[in-house]
C-alpha positions in Angstrom: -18.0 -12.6 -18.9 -14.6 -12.0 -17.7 -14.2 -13.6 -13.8 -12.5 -11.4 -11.1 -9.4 -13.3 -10.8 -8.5 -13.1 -14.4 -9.4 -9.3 -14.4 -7.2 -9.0 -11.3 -4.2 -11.1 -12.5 -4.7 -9.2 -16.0 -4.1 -5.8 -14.1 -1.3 -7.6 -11.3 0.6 -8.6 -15.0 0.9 -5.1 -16.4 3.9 -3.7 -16.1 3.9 -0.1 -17.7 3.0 2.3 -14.6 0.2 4.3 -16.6 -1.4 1.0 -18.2 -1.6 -0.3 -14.7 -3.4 2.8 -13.2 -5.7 2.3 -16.0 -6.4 -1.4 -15.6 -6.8 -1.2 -11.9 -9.4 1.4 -12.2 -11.6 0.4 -14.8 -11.7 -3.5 -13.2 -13.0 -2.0 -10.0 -15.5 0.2 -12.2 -16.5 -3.3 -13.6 -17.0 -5.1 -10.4 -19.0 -2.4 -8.9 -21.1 -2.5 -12.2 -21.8 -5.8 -11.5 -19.1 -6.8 -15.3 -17.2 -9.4 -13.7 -18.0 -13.1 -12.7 -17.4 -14.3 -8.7 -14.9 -16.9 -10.1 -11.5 -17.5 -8.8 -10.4 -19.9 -11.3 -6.1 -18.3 -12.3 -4.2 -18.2 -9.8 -2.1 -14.8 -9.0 1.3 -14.3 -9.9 4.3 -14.7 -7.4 5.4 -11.3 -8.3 3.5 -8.5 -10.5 5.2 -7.1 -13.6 6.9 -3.7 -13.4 8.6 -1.9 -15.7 12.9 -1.9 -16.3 12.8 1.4 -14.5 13.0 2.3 -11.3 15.7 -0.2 -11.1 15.7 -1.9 -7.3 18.2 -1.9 -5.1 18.4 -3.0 -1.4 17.4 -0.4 1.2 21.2 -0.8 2.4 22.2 0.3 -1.6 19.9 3.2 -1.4 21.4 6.5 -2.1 21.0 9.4 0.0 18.5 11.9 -1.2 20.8 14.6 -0.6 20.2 17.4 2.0 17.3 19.8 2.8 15.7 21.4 0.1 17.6 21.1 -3.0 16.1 20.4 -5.9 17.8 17.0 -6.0 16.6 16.0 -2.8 12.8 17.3 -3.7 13.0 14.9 -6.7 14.2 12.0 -4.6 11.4 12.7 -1.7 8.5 12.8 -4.8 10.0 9.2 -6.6 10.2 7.9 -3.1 6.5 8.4 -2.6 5.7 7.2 -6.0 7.2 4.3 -6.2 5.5 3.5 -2.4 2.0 3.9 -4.6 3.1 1.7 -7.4 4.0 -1.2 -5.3 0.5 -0.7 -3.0 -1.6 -0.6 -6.1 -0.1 -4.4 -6.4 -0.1 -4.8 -3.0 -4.1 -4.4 -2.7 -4.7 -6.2 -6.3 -2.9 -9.1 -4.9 -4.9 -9.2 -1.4 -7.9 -8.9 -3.2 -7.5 -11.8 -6.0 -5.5 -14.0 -4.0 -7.8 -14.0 -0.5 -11.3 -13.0 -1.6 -12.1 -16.3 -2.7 -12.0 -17.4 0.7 -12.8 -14.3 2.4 -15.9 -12.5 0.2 -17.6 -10.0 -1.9 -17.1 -6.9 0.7 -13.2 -8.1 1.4 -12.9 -7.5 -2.5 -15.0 -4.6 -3.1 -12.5 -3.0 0.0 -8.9 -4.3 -1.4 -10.5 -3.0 -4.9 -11.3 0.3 -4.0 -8.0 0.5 -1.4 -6.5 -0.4 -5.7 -7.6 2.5 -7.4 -7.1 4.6 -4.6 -3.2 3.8 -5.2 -3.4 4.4 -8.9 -4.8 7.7 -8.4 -2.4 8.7 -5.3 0.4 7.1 -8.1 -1.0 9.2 -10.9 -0.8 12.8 -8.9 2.8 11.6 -7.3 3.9 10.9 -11.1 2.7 14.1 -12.6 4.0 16.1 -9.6 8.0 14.7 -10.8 7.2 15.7 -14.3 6.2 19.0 -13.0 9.7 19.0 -11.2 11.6 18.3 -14.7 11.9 14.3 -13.7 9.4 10.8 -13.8 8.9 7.7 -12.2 11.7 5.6 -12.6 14.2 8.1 -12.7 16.1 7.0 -9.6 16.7 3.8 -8.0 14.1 2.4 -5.7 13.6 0.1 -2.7 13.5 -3.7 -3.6 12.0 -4.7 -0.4 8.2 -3.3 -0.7 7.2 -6.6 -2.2 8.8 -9.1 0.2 6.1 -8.6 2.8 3.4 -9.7 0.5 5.1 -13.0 -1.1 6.0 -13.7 2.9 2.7 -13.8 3.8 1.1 -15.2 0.6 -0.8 -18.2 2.1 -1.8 -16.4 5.4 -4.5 -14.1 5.0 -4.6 -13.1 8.8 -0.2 -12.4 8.4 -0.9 -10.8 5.3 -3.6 -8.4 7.0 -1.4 -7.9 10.0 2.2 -7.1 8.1 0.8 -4.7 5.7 -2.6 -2.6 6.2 -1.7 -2.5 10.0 1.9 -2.2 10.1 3.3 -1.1 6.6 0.7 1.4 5.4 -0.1 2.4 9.9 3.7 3.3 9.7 2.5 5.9 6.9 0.5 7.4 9.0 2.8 8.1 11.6 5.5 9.7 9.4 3.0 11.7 6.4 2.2 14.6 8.7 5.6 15.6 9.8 6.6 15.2 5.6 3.2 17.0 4.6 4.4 20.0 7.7 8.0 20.4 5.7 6.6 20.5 2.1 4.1 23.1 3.0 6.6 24.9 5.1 8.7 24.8 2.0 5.8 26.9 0.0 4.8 24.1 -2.2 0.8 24.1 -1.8 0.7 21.4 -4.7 2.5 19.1 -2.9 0.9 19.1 0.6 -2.6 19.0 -1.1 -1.6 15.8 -2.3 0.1 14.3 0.4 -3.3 15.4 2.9 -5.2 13.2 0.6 -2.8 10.5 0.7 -3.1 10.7 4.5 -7.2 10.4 4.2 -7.2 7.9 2.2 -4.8 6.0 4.1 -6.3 6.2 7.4 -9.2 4.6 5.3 -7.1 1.7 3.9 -5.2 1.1 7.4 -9.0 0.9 8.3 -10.6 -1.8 6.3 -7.3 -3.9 6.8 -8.2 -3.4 10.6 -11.9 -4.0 9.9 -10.8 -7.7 8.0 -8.0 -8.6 10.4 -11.0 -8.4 13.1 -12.9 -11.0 11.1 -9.9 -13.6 10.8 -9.8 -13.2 14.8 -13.3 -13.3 15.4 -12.9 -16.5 13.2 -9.9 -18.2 15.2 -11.7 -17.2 18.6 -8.0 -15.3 19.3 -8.1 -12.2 20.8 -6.8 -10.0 18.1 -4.4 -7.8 19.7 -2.3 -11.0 20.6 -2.8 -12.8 17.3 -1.7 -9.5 15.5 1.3 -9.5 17.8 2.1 -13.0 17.4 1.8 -12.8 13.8 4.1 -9.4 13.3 6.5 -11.1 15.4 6.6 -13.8 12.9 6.4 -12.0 9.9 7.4 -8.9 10.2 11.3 -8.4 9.7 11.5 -4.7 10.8 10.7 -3.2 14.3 7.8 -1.3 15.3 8.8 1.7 16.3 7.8 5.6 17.7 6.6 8.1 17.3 3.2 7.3 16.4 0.7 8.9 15.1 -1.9 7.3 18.1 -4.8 9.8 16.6 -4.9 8.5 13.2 -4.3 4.7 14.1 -6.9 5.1 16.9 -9.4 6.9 13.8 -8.6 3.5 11.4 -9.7 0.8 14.8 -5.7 0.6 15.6 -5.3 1.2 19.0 -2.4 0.6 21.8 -3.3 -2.0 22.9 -2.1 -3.4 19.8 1.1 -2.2 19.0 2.4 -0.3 22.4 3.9 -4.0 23.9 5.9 -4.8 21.3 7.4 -1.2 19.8 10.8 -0.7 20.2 
């Protein structure tokens, strides 16, 4: 029988986009169908594989997207939120095999399913460019997605903190006001998608909540200051308005976290 880790690192280590939508799904239908040994015995990779295209560039290198709603600028938007969904399918992959030893069978049954969430989100992002004429990988994309993980890679409390409740919270804050333009643009498609994005996120942002709690619960720290401490150390960007206090407050995230130390 296959262990976890190796299933996870198997799926972390493909780098064509559709092959890893695949992998990521069927190895959390094998988990929950009880196919895969509690084993962590590989360790994961520093970085995933991803394909040649997009190719990465710096967010200072990024190019514009171009202005309102041209079609260019609707291409750029869609690859944008694509390539966001590929690098979070490795994002909860890599939370899952490289912390679940430690932290459990619901902490990986949680990242797992956050995984093939991200697959599918990637799947409908990457057949809405090919209905728009273009594909994943088309444009350039932003290097720096990944540099919050490997930052946090031996701090499951940092890692919690930097990306469920400040990377993927800042999605929430900024998907309605994108979902509000696309379907004021006409396009039906595209805000369907983009209000199940926003469910499932408030979801994800949730069970990184739920686990951070845990790790505080564990340290006897009261979490709001231990999150703070940690963004502050971790963290590179600023927390900033507006937010989206509903849908953080709906995932456990309240003010009290995050007010004192936006900017």
């Amino acid at each position: 029988m296959t262990t976890i880790a190796r299933a996870i690192r198997a799926a972390l280590l493909t780098a064509e986009p559709r092959a890893k939508c695949f992998a990521t799904r069927q190895l959390a239908r094998d988990w929950r169908a009880g196919k895969l040994a509690w084993a962590f015995d590989v360790a994961m990779p520093d970085q995933p594989a991803w394909p040649d295209a997009p190719e990465l560039l710096p967010p200072n290198r990024m190019p514009k997207r171009g202005k309102g709603g041209s079609e260019r600028a609707r291409i750029a938007l869609w690859h944008s939120l694509a390539h966001i969904e590929f690098v979070a399918i490795d994002l909860a992959l890599d939370m899952a095999g490289r912390f679940g030893d430690d932290m459990g069978e619901e902490f990986v049954t949680d990242f797992l399913a956050v995984a093939a969430d991200e697959a599918m989100h990637f799947a409908l992002l990457a057949r809405k460019l090919e209905q728009l004429g273009s594909h994943y990988g088309a444009l350039p994309a932003h290097a720096g997605l990944w540099e919050a993980a490997h930052a946090t890679r031996h701090d499951v409390a940092a890692r919690l903190a930097v990306v469920p409740m400040v990377l993927e919270a800042r999605g929430l804050d900024v998907t309605p006001a994108t979902l509000e333009r696309v379907r004021a643009a006409g396009d039906a498609g595209g805000a369907k998608i983009l209000a199940r994005i926003l469910d499932d996120e408030i979801r994800h942002v949730g069970i990184g909540t739920k686990h951070f709690l845990r790790c505080a619960e564990m340290t006897q720290l009261a979490p709001e200051s231990l999150w703070q401490d940690l963004v502050k150390r971790h963290f590179r960007g600023a927390i900033k308005p507006p937010f989206n206090d509903s849908a953080r407050l709906a995932a456990g995230l309240s003010r009290g976290f995050y007010a004192e130390i936006a900017h």
